[in-house]
C-alpha positions, 0 to 999 in steps of 0.5 A, spaced: 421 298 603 418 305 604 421 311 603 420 313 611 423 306 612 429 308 607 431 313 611 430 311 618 436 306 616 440 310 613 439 315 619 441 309 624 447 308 619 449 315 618 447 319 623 443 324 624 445 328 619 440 325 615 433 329 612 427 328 607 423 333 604 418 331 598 415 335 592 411 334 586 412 328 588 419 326 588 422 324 594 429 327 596 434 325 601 438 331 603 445 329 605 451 332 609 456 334 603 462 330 607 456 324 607 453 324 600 460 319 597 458 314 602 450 315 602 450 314 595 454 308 595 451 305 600 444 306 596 448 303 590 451 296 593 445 296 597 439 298 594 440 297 588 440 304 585 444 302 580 444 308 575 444 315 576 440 318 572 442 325 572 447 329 577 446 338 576 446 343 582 443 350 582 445 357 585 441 359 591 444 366 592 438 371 594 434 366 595 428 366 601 431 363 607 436 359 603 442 357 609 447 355 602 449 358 596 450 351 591 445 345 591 447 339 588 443 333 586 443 326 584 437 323 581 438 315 582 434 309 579 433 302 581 433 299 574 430 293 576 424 297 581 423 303 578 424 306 583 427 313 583 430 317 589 433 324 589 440 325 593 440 332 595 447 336 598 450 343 600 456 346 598 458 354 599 464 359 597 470 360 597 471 353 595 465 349 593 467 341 593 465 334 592 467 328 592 467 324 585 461 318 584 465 317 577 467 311 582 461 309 583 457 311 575 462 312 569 456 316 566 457 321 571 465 323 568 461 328 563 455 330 568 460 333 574 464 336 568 459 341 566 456 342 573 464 344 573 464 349 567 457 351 570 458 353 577 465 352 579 463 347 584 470 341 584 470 334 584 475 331 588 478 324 586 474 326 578 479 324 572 479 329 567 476 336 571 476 341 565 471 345 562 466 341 557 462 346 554 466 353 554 473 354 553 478 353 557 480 360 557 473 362 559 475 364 567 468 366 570 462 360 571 456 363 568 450 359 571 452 363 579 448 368 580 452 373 581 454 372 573 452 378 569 447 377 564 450 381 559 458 378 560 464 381 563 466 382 555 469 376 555 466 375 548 471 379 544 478 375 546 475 368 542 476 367 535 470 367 532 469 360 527 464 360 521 460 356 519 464 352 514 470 351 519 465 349 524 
């Protein structure tokens, strides 16, 4: 099946609310945030992207013409195939959530974890939502775009470690 067939089937079955887009050659599917847990099990159980690759978003404030803060992707293989696909939604302020695909690939508990710590974006439905690469008492998402580049000073409230404690 094409990728132009992939989502002529996936429109039928999920609406209109179904878009693609193509570049440097990776083909991307772009799916309504209320969409994308149904989409992408839809996509697992019956097109065999039975691995996901990588999940991770980015910060669209300021950007030209962009019409939603957050971006989140999920980079899917079919093992089998080869084939790859890229799934891409939309979530914005106050409350960025998503709905968890832990459900659906246990490798994405650690991938929604750190997206989690990174931008503040909630999965609903994850096992363990907590910071993975900062403390817990950290309380800012330092990939945001309206993060400073120096810090709001957060660096003098945490204990520093040495070396030999590391």
């Amino acid at each position: 099946m094409s990728n132009e067939e992939l989502v002529g089937v996936l429109r039928e079955k999920f609406g209109d609310g179904i878009r693609s887009s193509q570049f440097r050659d990776n083909f991307r599917i772009h799916v309504e945030a209320a969409r994308v847990h149904d989409v992408l099990a839809y996509l697992k159980h019956d097109h065999g992207f039975d691995m996901l690759v990588e999940l991770c978003a980015a910060d669209y404030l300021r950007y030209p013409n962009a019409t939603d803060r957050y971006g989140v992707w999920y980079c899917l293989l079919n093992v089998s195939t080869g084939r790859r696909l890229i799934v891409k939604t939309f979530v914005n302020d106050p409350s960025p959530r998503l709905p968890s695909v832990f459900d659906l690939w246990k490798g994405a508990d650690w991938m929604e974890r750190e997206v989690y710590d990174m931008y503040g974006i909630e999965f609903d439905g994850h096992p363990d939502l907590r910071r993975i690469l900062l403390p817990d008492e950290f309380t800012s998402f330092p990939l945001r775009k309206d993060y400073p580049l120096r810090g709001r000073g957060e660096r003098h409230n945490f204990q520093p470690i040495t070396r030999a404690e590391a």
